[in-house]
N, C-alpha and C positions, 0 to 999 in steps of 0.2 A: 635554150632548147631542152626540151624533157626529155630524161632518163632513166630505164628500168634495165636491171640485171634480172637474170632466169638462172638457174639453177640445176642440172639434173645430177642429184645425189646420188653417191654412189657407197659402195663401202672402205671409206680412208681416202675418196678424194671426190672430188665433183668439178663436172665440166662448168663454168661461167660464161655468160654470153650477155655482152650491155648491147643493148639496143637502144637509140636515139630519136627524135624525130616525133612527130605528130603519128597518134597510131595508124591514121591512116597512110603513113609514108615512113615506115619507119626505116632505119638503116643498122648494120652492125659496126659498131664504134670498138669493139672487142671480143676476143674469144679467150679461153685461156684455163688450163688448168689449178684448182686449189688443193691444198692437202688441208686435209680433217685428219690424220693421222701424221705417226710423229716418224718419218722413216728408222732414225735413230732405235726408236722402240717397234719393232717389225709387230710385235702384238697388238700394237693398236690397232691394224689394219682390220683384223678381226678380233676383236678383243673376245666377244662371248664363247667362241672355238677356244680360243686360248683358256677363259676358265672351264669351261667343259673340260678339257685336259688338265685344269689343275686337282689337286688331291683334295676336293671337297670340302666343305663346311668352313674355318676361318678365313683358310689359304688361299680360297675359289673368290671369298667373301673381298676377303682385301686385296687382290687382285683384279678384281670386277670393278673395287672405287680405285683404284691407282688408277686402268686403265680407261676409265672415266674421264678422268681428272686431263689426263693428256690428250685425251682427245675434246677436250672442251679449252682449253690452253691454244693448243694449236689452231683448232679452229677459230678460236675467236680473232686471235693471230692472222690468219689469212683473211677472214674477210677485215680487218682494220683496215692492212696493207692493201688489198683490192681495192676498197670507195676510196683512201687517200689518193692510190692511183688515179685512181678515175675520175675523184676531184681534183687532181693536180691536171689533168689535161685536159680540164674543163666540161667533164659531163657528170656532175655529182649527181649520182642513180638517186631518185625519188621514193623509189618502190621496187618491191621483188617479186619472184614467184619461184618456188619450190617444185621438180617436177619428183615423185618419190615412184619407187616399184610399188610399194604396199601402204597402205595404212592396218593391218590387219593386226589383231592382238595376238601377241605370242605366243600368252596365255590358253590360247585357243588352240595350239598347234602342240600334237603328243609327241612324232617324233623330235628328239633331239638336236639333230644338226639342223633341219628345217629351222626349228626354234631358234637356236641361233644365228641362224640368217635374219629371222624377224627380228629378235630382237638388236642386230647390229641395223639393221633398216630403220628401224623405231632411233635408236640412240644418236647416227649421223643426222636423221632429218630435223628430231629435235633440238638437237645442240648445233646445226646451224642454221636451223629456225627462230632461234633464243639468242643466237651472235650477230644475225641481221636485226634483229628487233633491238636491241639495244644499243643499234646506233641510230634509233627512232625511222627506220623506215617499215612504214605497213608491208606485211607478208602474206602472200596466198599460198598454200600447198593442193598441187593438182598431182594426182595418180595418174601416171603414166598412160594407163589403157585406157582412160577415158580422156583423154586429155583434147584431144583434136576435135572428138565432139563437142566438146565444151567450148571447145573456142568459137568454134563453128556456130553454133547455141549465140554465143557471148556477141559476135560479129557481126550473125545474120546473114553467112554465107555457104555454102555447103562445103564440108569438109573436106574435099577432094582438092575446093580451091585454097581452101585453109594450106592445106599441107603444099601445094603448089604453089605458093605466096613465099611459104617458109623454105621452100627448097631455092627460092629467088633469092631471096636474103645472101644466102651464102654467097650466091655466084658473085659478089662482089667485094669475095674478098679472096686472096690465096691458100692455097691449099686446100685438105679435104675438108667437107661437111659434112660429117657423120652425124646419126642419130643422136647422139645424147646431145651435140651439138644445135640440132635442131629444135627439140625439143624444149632445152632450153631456150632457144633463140622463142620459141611459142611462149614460154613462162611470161618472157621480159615483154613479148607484143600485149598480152593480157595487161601486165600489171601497167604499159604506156598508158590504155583505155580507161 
């Protein structure tokens, strides 16, 4: 049976959701939280506020690659542990999908702490955009705000039932289904198709 995990990045962790099944039937096989950040090191969570705070020019520099470094460690770390999973209980995911707030360049953004928000948006999605891919599964990155249309588009359904499909999903399994959980659950239906 075919398997896609979804993804809705966050900054220092992201919601998982494997979905199963033929896309036109598909089912939730998992939900589950990952860290991209290293709790031990609390700067990871936001790494670019943290050099923003640091004293500038080497200190900010080598700071910026530490906390690089640990959250590229870590995540690559989580998702191993995740597909082992998922291939030890028998649904080794095929394929993924990234759901991100932004793709927008940081570069383009003058306040400060905005900036830093993009650019820790930019750095979780790419590094574990670069952690899924090299354990050779193709990757799509879909933006949040467009994302329902897209499926919708993708489908050839109208979105209203897109997202009413996706709020199904959940009802079969326990507990809450909140948005990022959805969302993702939308990532993993794309990349089944």
């Amino acid at each position: 049976m075919r398997a896609a995990v979804g993804f809705r990045v966050k900054s220092g962790w992201a919601t998982a959701v494997l979905l199963a099944g033929p896309a036109a039937a598909p089912r939730v096989v998992d939900r589950r939280v990952i860290e991209l950040s290293d709790p031990a090191v609390p700067t990871s969570r936001q790494p670019y506020h943290a050099v923003m705070g640091a004293s500038g020019g080497d200190a900010g520099a080598r700071l910026e690659k530490h906390l690089t470094k640990v959250v590229e460690r870590v995540t690559r770390r989580s998702v191993r542990r995740l597909l082992q999973a998922y291939r030890r209980a028998g649904h080794p995911a095929r394929r993924a999908g990234l759901v991100v707030g932004s793709v927008i360049d940081p570069a383009r953004i003058a306040n400060d702490h905005i900036r830093a928000h993009a650019l820790e948006g930019r750095l979780f999605r790419t590094v574990l955009e670069r952690a899924v891919r090299s354990f050779r599964l193709p990757c799509a990155v879909i933006v949040e705000r467009g994302a329902y249309a897209t499926a919708a588009d993708r489908f050839k359904r109208r979105e209203n039932d897109v997202k009413r499909a996706v709020t199904e999903l959940g009802r079969a399994i326990a507990g809450p289904w909140r948005a990022d959980e959805k969302t993702a659950a939308l990532a993993a239906w794309m990349a089944l198709r």
